[in-house]
C-alpha positions, 0 to 999 in steps of 0.5 A: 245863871251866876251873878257874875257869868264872865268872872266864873268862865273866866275862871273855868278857862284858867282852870285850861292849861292851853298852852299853845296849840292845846285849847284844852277844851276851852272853845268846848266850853264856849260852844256849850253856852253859845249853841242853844242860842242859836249860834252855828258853832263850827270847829276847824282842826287844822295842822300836823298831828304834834301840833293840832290847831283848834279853831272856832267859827260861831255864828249868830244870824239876825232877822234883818239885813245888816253888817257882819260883827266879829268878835275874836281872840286866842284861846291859847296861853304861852308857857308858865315859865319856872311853877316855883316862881309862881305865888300860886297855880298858874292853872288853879285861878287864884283870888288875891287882893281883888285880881285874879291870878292865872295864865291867861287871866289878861292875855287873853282869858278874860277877853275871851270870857268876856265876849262870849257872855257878851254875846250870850247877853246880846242875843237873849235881849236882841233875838231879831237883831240885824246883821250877823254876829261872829266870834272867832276863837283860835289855839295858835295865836301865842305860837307859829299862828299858821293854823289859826286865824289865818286858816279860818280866813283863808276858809271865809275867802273861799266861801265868799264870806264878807266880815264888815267890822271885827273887835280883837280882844288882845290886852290893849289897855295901859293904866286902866281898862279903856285908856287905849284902842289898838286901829292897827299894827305895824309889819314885821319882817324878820330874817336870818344873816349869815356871814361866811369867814374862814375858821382859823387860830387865834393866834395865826389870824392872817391864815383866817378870816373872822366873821364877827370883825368883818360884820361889826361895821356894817352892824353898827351901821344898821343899827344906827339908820334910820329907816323911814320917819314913820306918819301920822298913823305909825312911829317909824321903823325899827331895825333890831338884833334878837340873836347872835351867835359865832364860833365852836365854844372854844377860845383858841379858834376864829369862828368860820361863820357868824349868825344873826336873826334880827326883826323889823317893826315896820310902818305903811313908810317901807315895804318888804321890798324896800327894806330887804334891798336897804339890808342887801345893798348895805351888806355888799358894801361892806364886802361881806360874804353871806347869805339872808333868810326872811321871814314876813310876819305880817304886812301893817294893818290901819283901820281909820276911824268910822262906825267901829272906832266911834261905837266901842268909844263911846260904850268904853266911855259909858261904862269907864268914864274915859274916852280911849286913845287910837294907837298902832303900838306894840307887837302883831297880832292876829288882825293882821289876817283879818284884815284881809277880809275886813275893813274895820279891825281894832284890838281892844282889851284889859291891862296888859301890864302882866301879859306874858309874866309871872304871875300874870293877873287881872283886875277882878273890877274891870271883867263885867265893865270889859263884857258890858263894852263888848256887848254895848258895842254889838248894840250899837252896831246890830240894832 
C-alpha cells in the first residue's frame, strides 16, 4: 500500500480522460480496490450507443442492523477547453507548488479518490461494521445527467431500496477545506421563448413587424421582478437570460423571430407552476405573440440538520480545525435525485475555486484530511 493511497488514485484518475459521458475506466479502477473487501460492485451502462453512461453501485453490508451510508459522486470531467492555455496536460497529473494540476483534480477527482480509500480504510478497521455502505459513481454528471444518478435511483426505487444518509462529494469548500457544507440546492427551471414578428426591411418597418422591440419591455420587466423573497434556508429566486438570438446576419432585414433561453434558481418560495403562469401571464400583457419551451431541471432539495450534518461537522472539525457552515448556494447537482430516496443528502468537498477552469487544481495538503473527514464520518455513523 502507498503511503499516501488517496493521492496516487488520485493521480491514476486524472491520468483518465473522462470527458463526459466517457468514465474512461475510472469506476474500473475503484471496483478493483473495492471488491476484495467485499463490496458487491454492480455496473449500469445506461443510454444510446453515441452517448453511453457508466454507473456504479457498490456495495458493503455489515453484520449488524443499521442505516444504509452512501458515499457518491462523478467520475465524469467537463471539456479541457484550448490544451495551449494549459501550463501542463490536463490528463498527465501535474505537481506544481504543493497542488496538483488536472482536469478533475477539484470537480471532483479528488472526492471520488478520497471516498473510495475511505472506505477501503473503513471496512479493514470496521469488517462488522453496522448498516450498510454504499458508494455511487456516475459518468454523466457534467452533461445532460439523464443516465447516471438518476438511472441508478430509479433502479433502488424499483427494488425497494432504502439510503438513510448520502454525502456527495462536489467541491464545496470555499477558502479552505471545510469551510462549507451544501444541506440543499435550490431548483432549476429553464425554458426557451420564442417571439413571433413579421421579417420585413429596415427601411420600410410599418410593412414589418420586429420582434426584438416587441420584446424589450416585457424583458426588462422580467428582469427587474422580484420573484419571491427567498427563507431562512434559500436566497431568493432568479430569473436570468443565457442566450438571445434574432435576424438572418444581415443589417437591412427586421428579423421575423427572436429566440430566448433563460433559467430560474429557484427556492422552496415557487414552484414550477407559479413561475411558468408569472412568465405566461407577463408576456400576454405585453401582447406578444409566442410560444414557450420548459425544461425542469430539478425540483430544491433541503436536508435540515440531524445525524449527518452533525457527524461530518465534527469529523471537518477534527481534522480541520474549523466548524463548516450550512449553505443552499450555487448550482444543481446530482442530490437532486438522490434525494428522492433519501432523507439526509449534503454535499461536501475541496475548494472549488478552480472547478471547471483552466488549469483546474488542487491543494496536495487537503487529499488525506478530505479522506480522513470521509472515513470519520462513516465511523460515526456505522459503529
Amino acid at each position: 500500500m502507498s503511503e499516501f493511497p488517496t493521492l496516487r488514485l488520485l493521480e491514476a484518475l486524472i491520468a483518465r480522460p473522462s470527458v463526459t459521458p466517457d468514465d474512461a475506466g475510472c469506476q474500473s479502477l475503484v471496483t478493483e480496490r473495492l471488491a476484495p473487501l467485499g463490496f458487491d460492485c454492480e455496473t449500469l451502462r445506461c443510454g444510446p450507443d453515441d452517448f453511453r453512461v457508466t454507473n456504479l453501485w457498490a456495495v458493503h453490508r455489515g453484520a449488524r442492523p443499521g442505516p444504509t451510508i452512501v458515499l457518491a459522486g462523478h467520475t465524469d470531467v467537463v471539456p479541457t477547453g484550448p490544451l495551449s492555455a494549459w501550463t501542463s496536460d490536463p490528463f498527465v497529473p501535474s505537481h506544481r507548488d504543493g497542488r496538483l494540476y488536472g482536469r478533475g483534480a477539484a470537480d471532483m477527482k479528488t472526492s471520488i479518490a478520497a471516498m473510495t480509500v475511505a472506505a477501503e480504510e473503513f471496512v479493514r478497521r470496521q469488517p462488522q461494521h453496522a448498516g450498510t455502505l454504499a458508494l455511487l459513481f456516475t459518468s454523466d454528471e457534467e452533461g445532460p445527467s439523464v443516465d447516471g444518478t438518476v438511472r441508478v435511483v430509479e433502479a433502488l426505487q424499483a427494488r425497494g431500496e432504502r439510503l438513510d444518509c448520502c454525502i456527495v462529494g462536489e467541491p464545496t469548500s470555499v477558502e479552505r477545506l471545510g469551510d462549507m457544507i451544501k444541506n440543499g440546492r435550490r431548483g432549476s427551471l429553464s425554458a426557451r421563448l420564442t417571439v413571433q414578428g413579421i421579417q420585413g426591411h429596415v427601411a420600410y418597418p410599418q410593412l414589418a413587424r420586429n420582434p426584438v422591440h416587441q420584446l424589450a419591455p416585457a424583458l426588462a420587466e422580467l428582469a427587474a421582478t422580484a420573484w419571491d423573497a427567498g427563507n431562512e434556508h434559500f436566497p431568493p429566486t432568479t430569473w436570468q437570460v443565457s442566450n438571445l438570438h434574432a435576424g438572418t446576419g444581415a443589417l437591412n432585414v427586421i428579423p421575423g423571430e427572436v429566440v430566448v433561453d433563460f433559467n430560474f434558481r429557484f427556492s422552496t418560495e415557487s414552484t414550477p407552476g407559479q413561475l411558468k403562469a408569472r412568465v405566461d401571464e407577463l408576456l400576454r400583457r405585453h401582447g406578444l405573440e409566442y410560444t414557450l419551451a420548459w425544461t425542469l431541471g430539478g425540483s430544491p432539495f433541503l436536508t435540515r440538520p440531524g445525524s449527518l450534518s452533525a457527524a461530518l461537522t465534527a469529523a471537518i472539525e477534527a481534522e480541520c480545525g474549523t466548524t463548516p457552515v450550512l449553505s443552499t448556494t450555487g448550482g444543481t447537482s446530482d442530490g437532486r435525485f438522490i434525494a428522492r430516496l433519501c432523507e439526509q443528502v449534503v454535499e461536501f468537498g475541496p475548494v472549488n475555486a478552480s472547478i471547471h477552469k483552466i488549469d483546474e487544481n488542487v491543494n496536495v495538503a487537503d487529499v488525506e484530511p478530505l479522506k480522513n473527514i470521509y472515513r470519520r464520518t462513516l465511523e460515526a455513523l456505522l459503529t
